[in-house]
C-alpha positions in Angstrom: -20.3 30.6 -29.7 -18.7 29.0 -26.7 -19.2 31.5 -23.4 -15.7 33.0 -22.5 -16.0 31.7 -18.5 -16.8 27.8 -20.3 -13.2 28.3 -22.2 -11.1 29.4 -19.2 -13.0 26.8 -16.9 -12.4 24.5 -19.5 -8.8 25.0 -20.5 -8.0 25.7 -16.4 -9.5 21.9 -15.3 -7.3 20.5 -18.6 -3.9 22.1 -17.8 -4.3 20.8 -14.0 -5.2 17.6 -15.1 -1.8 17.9 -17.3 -0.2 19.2 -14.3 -0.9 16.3 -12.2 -0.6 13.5 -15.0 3.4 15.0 -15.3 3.0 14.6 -11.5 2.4 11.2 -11.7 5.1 9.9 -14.3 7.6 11.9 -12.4 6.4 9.6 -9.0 6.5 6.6 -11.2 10.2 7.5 -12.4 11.5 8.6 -9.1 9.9 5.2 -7.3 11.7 3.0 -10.2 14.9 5.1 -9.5 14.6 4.2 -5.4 12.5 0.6 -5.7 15.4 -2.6 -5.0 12.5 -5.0 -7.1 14.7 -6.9 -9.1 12.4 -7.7 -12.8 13.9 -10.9 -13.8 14.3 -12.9 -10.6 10.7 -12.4 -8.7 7.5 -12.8 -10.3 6.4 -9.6 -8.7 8.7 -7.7 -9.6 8.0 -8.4 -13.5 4.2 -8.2 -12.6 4.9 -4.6 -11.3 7.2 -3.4 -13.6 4.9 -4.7 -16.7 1.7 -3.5 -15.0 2.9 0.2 -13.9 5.3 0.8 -16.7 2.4 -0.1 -19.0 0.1 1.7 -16.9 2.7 4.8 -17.1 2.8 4.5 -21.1 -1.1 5.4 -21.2 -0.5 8.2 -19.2 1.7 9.6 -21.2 -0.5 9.1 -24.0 -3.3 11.2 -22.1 -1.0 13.9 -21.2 -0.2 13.8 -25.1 -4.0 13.7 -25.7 -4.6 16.7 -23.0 -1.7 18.7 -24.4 -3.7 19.1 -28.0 -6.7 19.9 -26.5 -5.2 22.6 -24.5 -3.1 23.5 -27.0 -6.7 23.8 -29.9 -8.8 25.2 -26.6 -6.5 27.3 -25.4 -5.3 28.7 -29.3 -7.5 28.5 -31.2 -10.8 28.3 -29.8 -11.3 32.1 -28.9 -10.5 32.9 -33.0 -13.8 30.7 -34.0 -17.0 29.0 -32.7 -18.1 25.9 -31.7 -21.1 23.6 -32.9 -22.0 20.9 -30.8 -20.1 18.2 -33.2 -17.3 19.9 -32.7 -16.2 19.0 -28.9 -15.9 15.1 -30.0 -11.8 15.1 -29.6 -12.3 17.0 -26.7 -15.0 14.7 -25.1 -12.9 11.2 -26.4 -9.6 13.0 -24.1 -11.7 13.0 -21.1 -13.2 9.6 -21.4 -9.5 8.3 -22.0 -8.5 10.1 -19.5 -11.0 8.8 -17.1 -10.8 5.1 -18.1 -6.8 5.6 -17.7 -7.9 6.9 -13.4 -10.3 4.1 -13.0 -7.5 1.6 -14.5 -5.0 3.2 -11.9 -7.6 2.4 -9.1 -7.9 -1.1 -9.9 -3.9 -1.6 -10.4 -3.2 0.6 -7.2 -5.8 -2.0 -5.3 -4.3 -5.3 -6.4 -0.4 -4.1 -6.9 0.5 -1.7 -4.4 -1.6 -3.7 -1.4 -2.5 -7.4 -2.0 0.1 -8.3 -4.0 2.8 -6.5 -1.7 1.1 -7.6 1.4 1.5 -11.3 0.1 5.0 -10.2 -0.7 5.5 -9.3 2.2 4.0 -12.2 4.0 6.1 -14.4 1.8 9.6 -12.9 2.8 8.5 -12.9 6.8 8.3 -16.4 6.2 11.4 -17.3 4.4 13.6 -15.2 6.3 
């Protein structure tokens, strides 16, 4: 039987990872609302769009993913036990969930500052 701190610990780290994924798409939707990238006249602006909108669609997935495990950790975990085969839907959330931060990393690297500072480069010189 799975200890009673593990649960709480457990369900506690999953519902702040929720909290900040939902932090996260809200961001992404308030910086589309304020962002004057046009998508279909500048490469970059497609590039962005496609890259963080896509980017934004696996987060939701994860939150998705996150949501069911909180919901079968936080429910209906105290009514039974656990074997050890039985944490493999909770173990395949966190590796998503992991692979989706390490994929943000990389995007935020080449989208947000080399790509922009060419942008940027590009429009001081045409201006």
């Amino acid at each position: 039987m799975t200890p009673i701190w593990l649960r709480t610990r457990m369900f506690t780290a999953l519902s702040i990872s929720f909290l900040f994924g939902l932090f996260f798409i809200l961001t992404q939707i308030y910086e589309y609302y304020i962002l004057s990238l046009p998508f279909k006249h500048n490469i970059y602006g497609t590039v962005f769009y496609s890259l963080t909108g896509l980017h934004g669609m696996h987060v939701m997935v994860g939150l998705i993913l996150i949501f069911f495990t909180c919901y079968f950790f936080g429910i209906r975990v105290p009514a039974r036990s656990f074997k050890n085969d039985s944490y493999v839907g909770i173990i395949s959330a966190m590796w998503y969930w992991h692979f989706v931060d390490i994929v943000w990393i990389i995007l935020y690297i080449f989208v947000y500052t080399l790509f922009a500072w060419d942008l940027g480069i590009f429009l001081l010189a045409h201006n």
